[in-house]
N, C-alpha and C positions, 0 to 999 in steps of 0.2 A: 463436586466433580464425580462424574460416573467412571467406575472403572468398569472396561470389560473384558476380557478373556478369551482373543480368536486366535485361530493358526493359522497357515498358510493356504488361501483365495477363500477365506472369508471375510464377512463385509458388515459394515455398520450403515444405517441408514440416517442422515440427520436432516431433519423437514422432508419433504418432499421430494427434493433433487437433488443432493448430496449425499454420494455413495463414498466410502474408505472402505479398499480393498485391500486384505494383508498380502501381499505378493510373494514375500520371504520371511524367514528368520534365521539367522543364520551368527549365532555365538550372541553378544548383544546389540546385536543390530539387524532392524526391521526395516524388509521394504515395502514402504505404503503406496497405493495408487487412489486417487482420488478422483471422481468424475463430477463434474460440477456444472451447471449452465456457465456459459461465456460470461455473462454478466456478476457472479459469483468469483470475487478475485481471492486467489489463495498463495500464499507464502508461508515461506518458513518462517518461524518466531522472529528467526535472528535477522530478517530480509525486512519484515514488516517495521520492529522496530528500529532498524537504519533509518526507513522509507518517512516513519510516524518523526524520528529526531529532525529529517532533513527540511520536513513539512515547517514542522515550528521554526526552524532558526532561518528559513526563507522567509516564514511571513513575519517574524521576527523585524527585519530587514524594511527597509523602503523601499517597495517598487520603481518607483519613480525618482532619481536622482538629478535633480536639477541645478547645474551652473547657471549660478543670476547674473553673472558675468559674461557671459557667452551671450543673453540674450539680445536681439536687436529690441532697441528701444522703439515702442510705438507713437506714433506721432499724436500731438494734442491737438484738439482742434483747439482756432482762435475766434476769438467771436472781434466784429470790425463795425 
């Protein structure tokens, strides 16, 4: 883990297009701003892993729920 040491509207850069701006600080609590391409999705910790538990217990799950009993019966053919 890097730790680093900014105050308020300084900024860490991470790759290329990922800006964290410090915006506040105020007692202990900071406010972060972050600039990111669109395609770069970002969450809070606690948001991502909801998102990551809800993933799994979907694909967990059957897509597909089929009543074999509902279905209409296909017809066979007969040979004559």
């Amino acid at each position: 883990m890097l730790v680093l040491t900014r105050r308020a509207n300084q900024s860490i850069i991470i790759g290329d297009d990922v800006v964290v701006t410090v915006l506040e600080v105020r007692g202990d609590q900071v406010r972060i701003g972050i600039t990111a391409p669109r395609d770069v999705t970002v969450h809070r910790e606690e948001v991502y892993r909801a998102l990551h538990e809800a993933n799994i217990d979907a694909a967990s799950h059957s897509a597909i729920d089929v009543d074999m009993d509902s279905q209409e019966e296909l017809p066979t053919s007969t040979r004559t």
